[in-house]
Backbone as CSV, one residue per row, in Angstrom:
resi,resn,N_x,N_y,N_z,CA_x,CA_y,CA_z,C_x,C_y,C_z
1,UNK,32.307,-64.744,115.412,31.032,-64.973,114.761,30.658,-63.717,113.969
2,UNK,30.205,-63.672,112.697,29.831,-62.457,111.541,28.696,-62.325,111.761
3,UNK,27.910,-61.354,111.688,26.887,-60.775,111.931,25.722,-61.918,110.670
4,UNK,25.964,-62.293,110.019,24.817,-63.366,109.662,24.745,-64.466,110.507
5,UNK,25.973,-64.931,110.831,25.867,-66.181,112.203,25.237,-66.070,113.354
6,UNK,25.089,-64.073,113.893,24.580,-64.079,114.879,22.950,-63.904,114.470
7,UNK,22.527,-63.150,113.474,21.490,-63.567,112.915,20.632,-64.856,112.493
8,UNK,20.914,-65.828,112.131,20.673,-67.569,112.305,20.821,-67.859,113.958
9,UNK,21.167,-67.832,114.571,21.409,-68.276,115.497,20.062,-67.614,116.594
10,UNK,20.469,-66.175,116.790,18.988,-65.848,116.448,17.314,-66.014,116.655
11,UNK,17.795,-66.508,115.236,16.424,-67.054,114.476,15.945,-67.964,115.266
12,UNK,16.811,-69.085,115.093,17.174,-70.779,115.163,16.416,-71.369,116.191
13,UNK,15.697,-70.007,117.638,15.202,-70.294,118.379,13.636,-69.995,118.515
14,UNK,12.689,-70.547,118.901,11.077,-70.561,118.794,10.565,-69.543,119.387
15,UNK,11.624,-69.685,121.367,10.862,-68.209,121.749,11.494,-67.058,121.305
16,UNK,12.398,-67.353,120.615,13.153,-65.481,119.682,12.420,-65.317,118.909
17,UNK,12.000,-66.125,118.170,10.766,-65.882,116.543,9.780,-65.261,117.067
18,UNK,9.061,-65.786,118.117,7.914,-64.923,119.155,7.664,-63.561,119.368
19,UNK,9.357,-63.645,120.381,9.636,-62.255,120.745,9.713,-61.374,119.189
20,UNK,10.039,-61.503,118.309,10.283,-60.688,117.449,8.955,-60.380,116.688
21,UNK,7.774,-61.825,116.751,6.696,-61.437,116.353,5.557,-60.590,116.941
22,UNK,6.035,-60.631,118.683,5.498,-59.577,119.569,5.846,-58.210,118.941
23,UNK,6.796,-57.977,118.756,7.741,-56.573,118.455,6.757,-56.608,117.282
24,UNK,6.945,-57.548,116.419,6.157,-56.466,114.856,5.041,-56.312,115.530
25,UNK,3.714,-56.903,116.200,2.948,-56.742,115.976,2.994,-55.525,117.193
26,UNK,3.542,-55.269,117.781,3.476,-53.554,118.498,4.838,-53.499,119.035
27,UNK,5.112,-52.817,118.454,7.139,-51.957,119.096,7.056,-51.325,119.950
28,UNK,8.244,-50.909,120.884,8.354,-50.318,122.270,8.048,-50.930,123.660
29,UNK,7.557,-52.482,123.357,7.477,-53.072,124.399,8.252,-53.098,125.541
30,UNK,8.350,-53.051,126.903,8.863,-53.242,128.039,8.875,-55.230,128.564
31,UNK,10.296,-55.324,129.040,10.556,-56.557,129.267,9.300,-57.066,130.180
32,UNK,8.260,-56.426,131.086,7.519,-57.018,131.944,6.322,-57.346,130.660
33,UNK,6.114,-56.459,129.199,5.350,-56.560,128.404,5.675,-58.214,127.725
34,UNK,6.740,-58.197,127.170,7.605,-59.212,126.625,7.067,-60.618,127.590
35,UNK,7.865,-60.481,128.790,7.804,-61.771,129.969,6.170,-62.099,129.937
36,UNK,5.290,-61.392,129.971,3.800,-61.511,130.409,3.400,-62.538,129.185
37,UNK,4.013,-62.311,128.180,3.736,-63.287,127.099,3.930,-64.694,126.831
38,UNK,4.873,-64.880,127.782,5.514,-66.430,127.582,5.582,-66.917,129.281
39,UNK,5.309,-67.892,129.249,6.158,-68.904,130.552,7.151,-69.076,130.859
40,UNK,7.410,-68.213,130.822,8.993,-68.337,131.037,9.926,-66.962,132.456
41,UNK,10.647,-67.768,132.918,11.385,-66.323,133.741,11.682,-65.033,133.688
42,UNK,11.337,-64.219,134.315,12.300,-63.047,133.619,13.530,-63.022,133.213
43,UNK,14.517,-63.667,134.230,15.837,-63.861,133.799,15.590,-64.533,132.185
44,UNK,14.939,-65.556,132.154,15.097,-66.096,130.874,15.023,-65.671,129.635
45,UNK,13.945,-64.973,129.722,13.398,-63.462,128.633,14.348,-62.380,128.524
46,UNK,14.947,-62.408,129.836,16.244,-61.390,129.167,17.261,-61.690,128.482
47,UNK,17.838,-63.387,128.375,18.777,-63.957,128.234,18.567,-64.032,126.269
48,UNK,17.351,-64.363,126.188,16.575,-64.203,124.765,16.562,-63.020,124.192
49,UNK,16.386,-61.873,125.190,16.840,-60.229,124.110,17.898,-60.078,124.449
50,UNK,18.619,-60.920,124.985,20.721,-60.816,124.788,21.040,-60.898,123.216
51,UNK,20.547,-61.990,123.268,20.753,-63.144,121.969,20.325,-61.661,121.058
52,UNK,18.674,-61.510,120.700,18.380,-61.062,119.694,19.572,-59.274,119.127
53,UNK,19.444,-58.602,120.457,20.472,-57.571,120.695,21.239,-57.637,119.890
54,UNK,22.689,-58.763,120.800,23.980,-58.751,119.695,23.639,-59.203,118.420
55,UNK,22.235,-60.174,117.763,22.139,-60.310,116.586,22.006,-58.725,115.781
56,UNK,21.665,-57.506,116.626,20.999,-56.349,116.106,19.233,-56.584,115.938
57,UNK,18.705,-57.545,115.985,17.508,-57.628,115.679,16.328,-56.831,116.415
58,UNK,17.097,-56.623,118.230,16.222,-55.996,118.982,16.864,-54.539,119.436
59,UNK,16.877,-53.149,119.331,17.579,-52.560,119.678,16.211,-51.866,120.633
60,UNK,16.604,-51.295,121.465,16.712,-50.669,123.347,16.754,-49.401,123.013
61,UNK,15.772,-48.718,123.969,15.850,-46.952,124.088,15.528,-47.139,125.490
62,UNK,15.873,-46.106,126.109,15.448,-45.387,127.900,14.347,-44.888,127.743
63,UNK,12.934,-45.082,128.743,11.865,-43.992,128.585,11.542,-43.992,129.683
64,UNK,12.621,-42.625,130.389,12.331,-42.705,131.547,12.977,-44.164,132.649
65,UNK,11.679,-44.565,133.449,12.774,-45.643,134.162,13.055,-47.085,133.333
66,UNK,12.091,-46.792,132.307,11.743,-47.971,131.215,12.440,-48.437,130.321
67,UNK,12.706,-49.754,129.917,13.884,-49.900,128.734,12.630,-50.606,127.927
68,UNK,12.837,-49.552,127.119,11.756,-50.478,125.706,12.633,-51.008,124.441
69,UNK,11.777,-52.019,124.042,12.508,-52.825,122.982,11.570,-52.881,121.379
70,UNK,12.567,-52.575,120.421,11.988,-52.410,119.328,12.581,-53.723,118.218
71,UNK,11.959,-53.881,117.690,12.039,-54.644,116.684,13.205,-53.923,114.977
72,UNK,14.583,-54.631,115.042,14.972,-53.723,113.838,15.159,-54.786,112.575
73,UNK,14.340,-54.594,111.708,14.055,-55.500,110.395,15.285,-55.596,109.528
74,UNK,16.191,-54.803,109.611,17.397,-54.515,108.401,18.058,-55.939,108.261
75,UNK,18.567,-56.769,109.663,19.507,-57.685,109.736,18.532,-58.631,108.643
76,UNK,17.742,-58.808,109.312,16.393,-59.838,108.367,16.444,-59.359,106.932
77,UNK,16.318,-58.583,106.836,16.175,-58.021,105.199,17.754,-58.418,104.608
78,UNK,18.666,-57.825,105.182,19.803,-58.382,104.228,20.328,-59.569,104.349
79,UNK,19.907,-60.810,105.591,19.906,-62.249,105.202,18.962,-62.245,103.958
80,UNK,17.719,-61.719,103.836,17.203,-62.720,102.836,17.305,-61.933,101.779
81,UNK,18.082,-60.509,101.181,18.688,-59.790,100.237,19.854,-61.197,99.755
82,UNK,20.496,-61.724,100.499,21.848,-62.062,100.173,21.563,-63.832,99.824
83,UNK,20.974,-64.570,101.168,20.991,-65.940,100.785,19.533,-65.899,100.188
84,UNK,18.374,-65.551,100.472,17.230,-66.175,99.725,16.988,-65.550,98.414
85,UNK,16.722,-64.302,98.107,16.629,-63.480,97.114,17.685,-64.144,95.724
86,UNK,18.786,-64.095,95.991,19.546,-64.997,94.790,19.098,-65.954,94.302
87,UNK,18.408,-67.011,95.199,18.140,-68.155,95.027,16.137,-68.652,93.948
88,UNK,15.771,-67.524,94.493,14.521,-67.777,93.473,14.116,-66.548,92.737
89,UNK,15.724,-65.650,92.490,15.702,-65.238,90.956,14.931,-65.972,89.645
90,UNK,16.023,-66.790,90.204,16.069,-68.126,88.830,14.739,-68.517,88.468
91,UNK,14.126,-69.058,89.420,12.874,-69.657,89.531,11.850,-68.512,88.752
92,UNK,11.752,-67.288,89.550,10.881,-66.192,88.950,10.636,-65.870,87.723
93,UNK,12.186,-66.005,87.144,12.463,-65.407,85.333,11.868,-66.618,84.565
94,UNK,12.185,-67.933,85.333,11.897,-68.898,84.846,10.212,-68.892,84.325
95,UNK,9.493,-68.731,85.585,8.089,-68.827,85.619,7.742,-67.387,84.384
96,UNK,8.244,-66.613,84.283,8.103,-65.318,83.481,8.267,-65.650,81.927
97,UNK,9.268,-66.112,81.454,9.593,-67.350,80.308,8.159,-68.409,80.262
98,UNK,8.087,-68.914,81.281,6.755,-69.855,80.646,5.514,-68.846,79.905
99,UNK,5.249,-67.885,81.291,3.816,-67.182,80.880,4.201,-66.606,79.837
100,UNK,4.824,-66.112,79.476,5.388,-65.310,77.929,5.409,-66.573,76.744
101,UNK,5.793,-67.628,77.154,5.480,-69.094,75.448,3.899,-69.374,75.981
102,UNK,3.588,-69.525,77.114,2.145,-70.128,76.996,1.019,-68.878,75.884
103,UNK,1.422,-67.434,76.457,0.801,-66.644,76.047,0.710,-66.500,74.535
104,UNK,1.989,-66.662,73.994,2.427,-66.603,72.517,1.795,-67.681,71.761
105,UNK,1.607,-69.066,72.648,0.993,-70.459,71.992,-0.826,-69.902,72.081
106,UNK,-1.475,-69.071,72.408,-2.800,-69.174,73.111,-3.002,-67.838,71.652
107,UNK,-2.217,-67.533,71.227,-2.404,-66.310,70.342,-2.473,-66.603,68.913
């Protein structure tokens, strides 16, 4: 599996989107921080920053007896550098072309 597959995959899940929206909205969280958030097991919550981990999305520091988890944006940024960004180029220049004839017709 290539590191965009493990990225989608990932994604692909509701409580990973969560966890990752916990992380933006405050980084360094601790798994008892994480678990307190959802209904769910601890085991289960860990099984979910497995996933995000090998995607790279969540990377881990020691603090002390603590394993905190941070949120790392890069994988995200170069999925949507590579598949979305190409894709509404087109669209953008397009819309840029209109406002430039509408403007020229209004003159």
């Amino acid at each position: 599996m290539d590191d965009d597959d493990r990225v989608f995959k990932a994604l692909a899940d509701p409580t990973r989107r969560f966890l990752l929206d916990l992380l933006f909205a405050r980084d360094g969280r601790t798994l008892t921080e994480l678990e307190s958030e959802l209904e769910m097991s601890r085991f289960g919550v860990m099984k979910h920053l497995k996933v995000l981990e090998e995607a790279d999305l969540v990377v881990t520091r020691r603090a002390g007896r603590e394993k905190l988890h941070f949120l790392n944006p890069i994988p995200i940024r170069q999925v949507h550098d590579r598949w979305i960004d190409k894709y509404t180029e087109h669209h953008v220049t397009a819309l840029l072309d209109l406002k430039a004839e509408l403007e020229e017709h209004e003159s």
